[in-house]
C-alpha positions as CSV (number, residue, x, y, z in Angstrom):
1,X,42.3,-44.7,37.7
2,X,40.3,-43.2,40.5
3,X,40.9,-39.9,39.7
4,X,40.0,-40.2,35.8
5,X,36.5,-41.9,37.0
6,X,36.0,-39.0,39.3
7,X,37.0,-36.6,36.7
8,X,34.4,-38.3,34.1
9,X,31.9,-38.1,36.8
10,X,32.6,-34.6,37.8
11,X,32.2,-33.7,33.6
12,X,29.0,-35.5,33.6
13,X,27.6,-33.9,36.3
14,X,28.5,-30.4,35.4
15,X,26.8,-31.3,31.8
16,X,23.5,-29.8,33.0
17,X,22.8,-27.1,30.2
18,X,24.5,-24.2,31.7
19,X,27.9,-24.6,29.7
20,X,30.1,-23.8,32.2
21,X,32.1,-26.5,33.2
22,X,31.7,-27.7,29.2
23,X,34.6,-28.8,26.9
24,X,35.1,-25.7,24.5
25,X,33.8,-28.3,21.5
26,X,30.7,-28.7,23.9
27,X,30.0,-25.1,24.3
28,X,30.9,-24.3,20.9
29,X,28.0,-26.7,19.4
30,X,25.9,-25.2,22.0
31,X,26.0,-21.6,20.8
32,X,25.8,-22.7,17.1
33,X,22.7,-24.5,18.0
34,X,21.0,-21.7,19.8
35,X,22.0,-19.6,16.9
36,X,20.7,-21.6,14.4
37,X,17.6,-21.9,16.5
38,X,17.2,-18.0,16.8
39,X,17.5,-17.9,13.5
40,X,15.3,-20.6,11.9
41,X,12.0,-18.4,14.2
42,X,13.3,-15.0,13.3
43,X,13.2,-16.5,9.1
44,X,9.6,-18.2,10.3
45,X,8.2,-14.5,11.6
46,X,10.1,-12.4,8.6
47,X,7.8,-14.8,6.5
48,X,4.5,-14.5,8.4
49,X,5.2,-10.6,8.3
50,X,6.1,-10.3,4.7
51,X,2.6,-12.4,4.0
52,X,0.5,-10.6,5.9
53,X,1.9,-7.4,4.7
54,X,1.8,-8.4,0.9
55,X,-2.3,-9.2,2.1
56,X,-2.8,-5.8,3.4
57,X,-1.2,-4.1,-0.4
58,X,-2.9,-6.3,-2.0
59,X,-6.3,-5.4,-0.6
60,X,-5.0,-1.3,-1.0
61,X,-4.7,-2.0,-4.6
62,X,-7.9,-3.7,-4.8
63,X,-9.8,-1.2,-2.9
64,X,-8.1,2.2,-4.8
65,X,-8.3,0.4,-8.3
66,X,-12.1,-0.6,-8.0
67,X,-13.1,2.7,-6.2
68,X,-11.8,4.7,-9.2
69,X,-12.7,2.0,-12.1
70,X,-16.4,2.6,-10.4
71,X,-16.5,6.0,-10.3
72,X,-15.6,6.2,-13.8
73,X,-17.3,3.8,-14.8
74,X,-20.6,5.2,-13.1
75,X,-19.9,8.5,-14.9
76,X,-19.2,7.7,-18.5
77,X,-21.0,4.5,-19.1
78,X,-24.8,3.2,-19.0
79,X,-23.2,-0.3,-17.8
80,X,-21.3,0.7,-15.2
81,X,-20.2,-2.8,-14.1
82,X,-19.3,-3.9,-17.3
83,X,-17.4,-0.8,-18.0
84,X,-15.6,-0.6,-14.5
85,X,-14.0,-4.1,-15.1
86,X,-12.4,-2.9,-18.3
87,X,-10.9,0.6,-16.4
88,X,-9.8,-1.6,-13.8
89,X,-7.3,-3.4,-16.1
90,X,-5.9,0.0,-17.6
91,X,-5.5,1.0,-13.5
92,X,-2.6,-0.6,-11.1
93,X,-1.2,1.1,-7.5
94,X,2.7,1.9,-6.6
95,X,3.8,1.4,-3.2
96,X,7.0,3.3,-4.0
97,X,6.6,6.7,-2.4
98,X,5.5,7.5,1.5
99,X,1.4,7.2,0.3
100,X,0.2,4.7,-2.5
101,X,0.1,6.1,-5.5
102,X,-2.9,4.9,-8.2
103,X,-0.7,4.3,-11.7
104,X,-2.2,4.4,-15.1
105,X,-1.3,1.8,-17.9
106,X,-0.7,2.1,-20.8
107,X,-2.0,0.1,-23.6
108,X,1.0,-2.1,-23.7
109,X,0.2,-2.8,-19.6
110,X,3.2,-0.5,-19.0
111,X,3.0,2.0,-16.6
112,X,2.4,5.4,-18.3
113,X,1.8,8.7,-17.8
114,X,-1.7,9.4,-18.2
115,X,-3.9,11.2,-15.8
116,X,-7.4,9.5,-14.9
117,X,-9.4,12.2,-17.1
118,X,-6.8,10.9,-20.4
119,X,-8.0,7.3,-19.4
120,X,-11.5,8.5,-19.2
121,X,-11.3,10.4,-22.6
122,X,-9.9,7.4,-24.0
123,X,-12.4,4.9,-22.9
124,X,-14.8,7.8,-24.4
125,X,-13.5,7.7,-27.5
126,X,-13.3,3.7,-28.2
127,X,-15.2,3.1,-30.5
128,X,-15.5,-0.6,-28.8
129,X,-17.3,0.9,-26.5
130,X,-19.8,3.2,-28.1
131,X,-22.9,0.9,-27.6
132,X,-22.3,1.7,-23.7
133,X,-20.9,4.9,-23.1
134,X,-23.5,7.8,-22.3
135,X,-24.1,10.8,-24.7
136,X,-22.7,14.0,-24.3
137,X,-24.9,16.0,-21.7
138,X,-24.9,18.9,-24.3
139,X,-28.4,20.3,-24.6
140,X,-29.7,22.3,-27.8
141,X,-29.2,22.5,-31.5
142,X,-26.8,23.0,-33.7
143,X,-28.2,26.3,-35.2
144,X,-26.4,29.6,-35.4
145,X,-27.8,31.7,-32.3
146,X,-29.5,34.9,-33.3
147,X,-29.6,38.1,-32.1
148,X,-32.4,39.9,-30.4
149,X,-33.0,41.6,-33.7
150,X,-32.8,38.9,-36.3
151,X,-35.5,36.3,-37.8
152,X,-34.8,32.4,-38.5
153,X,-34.4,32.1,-42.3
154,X,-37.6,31.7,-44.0
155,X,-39.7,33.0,-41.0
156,X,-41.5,29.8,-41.4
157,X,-42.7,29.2,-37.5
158,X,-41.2,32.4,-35.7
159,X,-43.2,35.0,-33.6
160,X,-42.5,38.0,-34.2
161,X,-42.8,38.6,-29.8
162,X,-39.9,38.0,-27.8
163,X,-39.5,34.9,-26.3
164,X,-39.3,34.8,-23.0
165,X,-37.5,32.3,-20.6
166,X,-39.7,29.0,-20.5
167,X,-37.7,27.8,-17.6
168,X,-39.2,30.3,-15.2
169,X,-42.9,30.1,-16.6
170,X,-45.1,28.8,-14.4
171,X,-46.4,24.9,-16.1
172,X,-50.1,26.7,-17.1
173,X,-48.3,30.0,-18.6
174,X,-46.0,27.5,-20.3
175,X,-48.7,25.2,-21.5
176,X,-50.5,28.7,-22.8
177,X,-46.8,30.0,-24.7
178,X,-46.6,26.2,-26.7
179,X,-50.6,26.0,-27.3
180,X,-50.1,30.2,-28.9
181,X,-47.0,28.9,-30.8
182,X,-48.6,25.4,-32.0
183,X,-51.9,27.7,-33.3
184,X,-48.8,30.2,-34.7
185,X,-47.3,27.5,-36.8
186,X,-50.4,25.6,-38.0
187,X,-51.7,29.4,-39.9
């Protein structure tokens, strides 16, 4: 009986946390409860890392979508703000390749493959948005050009001089040229 009290002693003292001297059941439950351990703080980090890397593409779509939906916008419309909000709907980003990649949808919401000058063309056309979108930076008429040697129809209002270039006229010789045509025009 001695010897089985000594040997329970002798188990209890090596019972320290080392695991030698453990029963194999003892060590056993130990390992399984480090693993489990290990485990439970690698799954705790693989979260915090998945969250803050979902922050960081999340703010690389907002930034490319907005940058382009504004410089659109800012180019094509005479309410930017209002117009940017509606290109930034048509516009998401794809984290597929090595770089982000700025997608265009489609009018279904679908990715599709439209460049950014088919999206601004379309947002051009809409008639939707006609009341906003700026005119055409054209400048001049729609009249047939002439040559050097042939007159307007009727001849109502033309000189019969040259003209010459009234970009490059000075603003008193170009006052001068309209005053000579307005006098022209009123005979």
């Amino acid at each position: 009986m001695k010897a089985a009290q000594d040997r329970i002693a002798e188990l209890e003292a090596d019972g320290d946390g080392d695991g030698e001297g453990d029963p194999p059941a003892n060590k056993n439950k130990r390992k399984a409860k480090d693993i489990e351990t290990l485990e439970a703080g690698w799954k705790e980090k693989e979260g915090e890392w998945s969250t803050k890397l979902s922050q960081k593409d999340e703010y690389i779509k907002r930034t490319m979508v907005n940058a382009a939906a504004d410089a659109m916008a800012s180019k094509i419309s005479t309410a930017p703000k209002l117009m940017s909000k509606a290109i930034a709907d048509r516009l998401t980003v794809s984290f597929e390749g090595d770089e982000p990649e700025l997608v265009i949808l489609g009018d279904d919401g679908k990715p599709s493959s439209k460049t950014l000058a088919q999206l601004e063309k379309d947002f051009v056309a809409n008639k939707e948005f006609a009341a906003i979108i700026l005119g055409t930076k054209a400048s001049g008429g729609s009249a047939p050009r002439l040559g050097s040697d042939q007159k307007p129809a009727g001849g109502a209002g033309a000189s019969d001089k040259p003209t010459s270039d009234l970009s490059k006229m000075s603003p008193k010789d170009l006052a001068a040229q309209l005053k000579a045509r307005k006098e022209a025009e009123a005979q």
